[in-house]
BAGU-313642 format. One record per atom (N, C-alpha, C): x, y negated, z negated; residue in three letters. Coordinates in steps of 0.1 Angstrom, whole numbers, plus 5000, padded with zeros to 4 digits. Atoms other than C-alpha are relative to their C-alpha. Layout:
N
XYZALA
...
***
This chain:
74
500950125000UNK
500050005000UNK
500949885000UNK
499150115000UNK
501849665010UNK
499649934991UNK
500150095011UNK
502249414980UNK
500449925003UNK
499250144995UNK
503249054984UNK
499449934985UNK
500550155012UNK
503448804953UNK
500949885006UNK
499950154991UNK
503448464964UNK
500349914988UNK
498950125012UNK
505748204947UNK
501050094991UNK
499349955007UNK
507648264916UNK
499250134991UNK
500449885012UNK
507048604894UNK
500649934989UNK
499650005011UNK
507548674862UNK
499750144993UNK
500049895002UNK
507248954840UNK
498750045000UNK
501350005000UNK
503648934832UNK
498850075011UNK
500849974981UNK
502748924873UNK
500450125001UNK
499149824994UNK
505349254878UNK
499350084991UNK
500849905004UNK
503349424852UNK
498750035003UNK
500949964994UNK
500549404863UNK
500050055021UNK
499849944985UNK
501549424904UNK
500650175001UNK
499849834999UNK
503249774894UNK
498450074990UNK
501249925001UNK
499949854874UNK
499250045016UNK
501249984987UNK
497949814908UNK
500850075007UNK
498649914992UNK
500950014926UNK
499650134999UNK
500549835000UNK
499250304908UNK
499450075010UNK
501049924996UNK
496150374923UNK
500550015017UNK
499549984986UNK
498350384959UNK
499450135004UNK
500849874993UNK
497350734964UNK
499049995001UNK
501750064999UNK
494050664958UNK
499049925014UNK
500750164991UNK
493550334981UNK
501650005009UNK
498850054990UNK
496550375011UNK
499949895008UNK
499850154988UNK
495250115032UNK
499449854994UNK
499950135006UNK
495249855003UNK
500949915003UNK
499150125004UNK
496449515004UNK
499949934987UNK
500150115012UNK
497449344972UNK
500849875001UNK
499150115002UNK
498649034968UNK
499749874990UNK
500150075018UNK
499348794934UNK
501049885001UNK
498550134995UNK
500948484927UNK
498949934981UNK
500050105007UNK
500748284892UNK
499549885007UNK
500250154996UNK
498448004893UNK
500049954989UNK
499550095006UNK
499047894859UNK
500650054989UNK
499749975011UNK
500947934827UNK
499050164999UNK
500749915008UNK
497948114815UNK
498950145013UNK
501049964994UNK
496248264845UNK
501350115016UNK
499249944990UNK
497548524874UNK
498250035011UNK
501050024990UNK
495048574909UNK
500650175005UNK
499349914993UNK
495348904924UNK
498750005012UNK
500850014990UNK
493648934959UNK
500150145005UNK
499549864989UNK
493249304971UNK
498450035013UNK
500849994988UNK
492049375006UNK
499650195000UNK
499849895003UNK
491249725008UNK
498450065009UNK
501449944988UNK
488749905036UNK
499050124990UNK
500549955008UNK
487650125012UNK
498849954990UNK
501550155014UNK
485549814994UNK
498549985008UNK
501050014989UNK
483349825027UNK
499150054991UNK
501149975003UNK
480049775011UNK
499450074986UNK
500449995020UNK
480349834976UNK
500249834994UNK
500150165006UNK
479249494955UNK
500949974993UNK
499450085002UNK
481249284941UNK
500450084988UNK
500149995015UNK
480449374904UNK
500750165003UNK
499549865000UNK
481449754915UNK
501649995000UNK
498450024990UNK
484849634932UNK
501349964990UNK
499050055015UNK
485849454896UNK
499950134992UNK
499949905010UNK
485049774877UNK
500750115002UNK
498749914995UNK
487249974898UNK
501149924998UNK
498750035004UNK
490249744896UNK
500249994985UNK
500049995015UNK
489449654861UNK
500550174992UNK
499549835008UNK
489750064849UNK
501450025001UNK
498650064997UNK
493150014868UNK
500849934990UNK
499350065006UNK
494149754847UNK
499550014982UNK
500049965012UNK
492949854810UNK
501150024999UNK
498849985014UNK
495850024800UNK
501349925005UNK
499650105002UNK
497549694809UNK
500149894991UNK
500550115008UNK
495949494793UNK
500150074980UNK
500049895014UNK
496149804760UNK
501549944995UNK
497849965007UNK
500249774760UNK
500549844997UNK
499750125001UNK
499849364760UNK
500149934987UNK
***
């Protein structure tokens, strides 16, 4: 799955860009891409053909499960 973070990283962004790195088997023809937009705030944008037609609120509850045990180790 291609990743791109846009601007400066940090460690915060890299932990979570290798969290989403997981579900690669899962989602091969994902695009992610993240970039700090502020002190407090990180954006991640994933493209992913697999989202064809599942709602919004489904689309956060799948990356969200993803990112739990990120947010567990923080």
């Amino acid at each position: 799955m291609p990743q791109k973070i846009r601007g400066k990283t940090d460690k915060s962004l890299d932990m979570v860009m290798r969290t989403l790195a997981k579900c690669e088997a899962g989602h091969p023809h994902a695009e992610i891409e993240g970039f700090r937009q502020s002190s407090v705030s990180i954006r991640i944008r994933i493209v992913d053909p697999d989202f064809a037609g599942v709602g919004r609120t489904d689309r956060h509850n799948i990356v969200w499960q993803v990112l739990e045990n990120y947010l567990k180790k923080s």
